[in-house]
C-alpha positions in Angstrom: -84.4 -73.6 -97.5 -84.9 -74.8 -94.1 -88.3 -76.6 -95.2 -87.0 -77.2 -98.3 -84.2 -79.8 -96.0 -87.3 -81.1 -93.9 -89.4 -81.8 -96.1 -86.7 -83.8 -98.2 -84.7 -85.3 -95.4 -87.9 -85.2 -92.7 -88.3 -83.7 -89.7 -86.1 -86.0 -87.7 -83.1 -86.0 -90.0 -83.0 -82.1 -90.1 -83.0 -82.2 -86.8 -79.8 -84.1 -86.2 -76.0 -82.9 -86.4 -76.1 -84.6 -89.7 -79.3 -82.4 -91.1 -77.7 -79.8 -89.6 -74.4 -80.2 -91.0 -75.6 -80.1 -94.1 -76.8 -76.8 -94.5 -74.2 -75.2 -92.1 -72.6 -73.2 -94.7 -75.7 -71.3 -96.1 -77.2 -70.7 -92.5 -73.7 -68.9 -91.9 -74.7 -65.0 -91.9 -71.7 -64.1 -94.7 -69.0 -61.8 -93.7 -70.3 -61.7 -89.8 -69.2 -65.3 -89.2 -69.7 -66.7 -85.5 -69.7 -63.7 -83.8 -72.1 -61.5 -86.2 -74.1 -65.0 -85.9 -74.1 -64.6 -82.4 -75.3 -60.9 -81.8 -78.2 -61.8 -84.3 -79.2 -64.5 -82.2 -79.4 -62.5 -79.3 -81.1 -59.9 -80.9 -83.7 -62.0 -82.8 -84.5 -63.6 -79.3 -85.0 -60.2 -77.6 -87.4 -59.5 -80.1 -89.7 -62.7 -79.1 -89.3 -62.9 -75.2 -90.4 -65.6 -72.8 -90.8 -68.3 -75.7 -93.2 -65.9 -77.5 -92.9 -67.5 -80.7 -93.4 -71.2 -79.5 -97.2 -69.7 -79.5 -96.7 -69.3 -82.8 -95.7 -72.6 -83.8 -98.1 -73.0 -86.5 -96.3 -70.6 -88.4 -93.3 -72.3 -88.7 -93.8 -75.8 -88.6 -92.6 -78.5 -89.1 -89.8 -77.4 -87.8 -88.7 -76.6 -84.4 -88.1 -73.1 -82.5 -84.5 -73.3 -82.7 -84.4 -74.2 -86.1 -86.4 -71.7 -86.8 -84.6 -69.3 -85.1 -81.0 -70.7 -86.5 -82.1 -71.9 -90.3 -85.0 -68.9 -90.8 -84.6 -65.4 -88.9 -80.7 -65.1 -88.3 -79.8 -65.6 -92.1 -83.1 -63.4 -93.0 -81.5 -60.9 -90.9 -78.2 -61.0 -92.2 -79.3 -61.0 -95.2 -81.2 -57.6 -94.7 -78.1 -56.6 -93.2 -76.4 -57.3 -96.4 -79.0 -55.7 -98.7 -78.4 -52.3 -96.2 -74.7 -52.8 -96.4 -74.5 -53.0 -100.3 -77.3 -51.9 -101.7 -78.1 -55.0 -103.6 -81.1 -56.9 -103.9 -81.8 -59.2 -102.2 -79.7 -62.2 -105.3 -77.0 -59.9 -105.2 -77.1 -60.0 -101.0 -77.8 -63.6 -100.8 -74.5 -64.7 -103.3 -72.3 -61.9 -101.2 -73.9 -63.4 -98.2 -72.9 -67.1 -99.3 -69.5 -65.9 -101.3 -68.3 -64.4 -97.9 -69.0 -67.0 -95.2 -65.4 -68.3 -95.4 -63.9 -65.0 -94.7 -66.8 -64.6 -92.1 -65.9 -67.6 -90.2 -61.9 -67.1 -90.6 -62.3 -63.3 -89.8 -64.8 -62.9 -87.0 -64.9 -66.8 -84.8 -67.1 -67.7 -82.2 -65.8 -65.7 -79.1 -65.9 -68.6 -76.6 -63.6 -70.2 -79.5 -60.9 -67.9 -79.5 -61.0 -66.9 -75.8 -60.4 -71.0 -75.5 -57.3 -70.6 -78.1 -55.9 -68.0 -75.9 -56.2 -70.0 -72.8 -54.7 -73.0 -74.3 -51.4 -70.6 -75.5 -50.8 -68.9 -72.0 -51.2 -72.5 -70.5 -48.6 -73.7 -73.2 -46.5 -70.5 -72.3 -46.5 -71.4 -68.5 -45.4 -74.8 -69.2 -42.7 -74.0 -71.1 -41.6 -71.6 -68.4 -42.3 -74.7 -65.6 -39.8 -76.4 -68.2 -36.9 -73.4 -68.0 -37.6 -73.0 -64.4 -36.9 -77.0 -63.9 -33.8 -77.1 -66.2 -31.9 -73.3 -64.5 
């Protein structure tokens, strides 16, 4: 897949927000969404420390470390994930890995995303009390 979008769009285009954007939705890891995204990206890089796998580049080019990382090993391990989950092989993991990436993303956001929800409600909340305190 990720290859697959360099070697049609090149290396450059991939690369952008645009290349990216474009295969967003199957590099989502199913029903983990953000956060499940997140701890596999954190193990995956514990498991190739200090830049270990740039060595390696050979491996996985054309494309980049990060994209490797983000478009290669996180959805390979989800998808193993799945497959452990369900029992499935892997066609049956990979459509209840794609199927479920809306719930994923509705059901388990980004951290920093909904810590930054919460801070703009109690920042809402105190000035709507600055507002009662100003009218009593």
């Amino acid at each position: 897949m990720a290859v697959g979008n360099v070697v049609k769009l090149g290396a450059r285009a991939a690369e952008s927000a645009m290349g990216q954007y474009a295969v967003f939705d199957k590099e989502m890891p199913g029903y983990y969404g953000e956060r499940g995204s997140m701890v596999l990206h954190r193990a995956v890089l514990g498991l190739y420390p200090d830049g270990s796998v740039e060595g390696r580049r050979g491996v996985y080019a054309p494309l980049t470390a990060r994209t490797f990382f983000v478009s290669v090993l996180i959805p390979e391990a989800a998808l193993a994930l799945i497959m452990a989950d369900t029992g499935d092989n892997r066609a049956g993991a990979l459509k209840t890995m794609r199927d479920s990436s809306n719930y994923g993303m509705l059901q388990f956001p980004d951290e920093d995303d909904e810590q930054r929800e919460v801070g703009q409600h109690e920042e809402e909340e105190e000035d709507d009390d600055d507002d009662d305190d100003e009218e009593g």
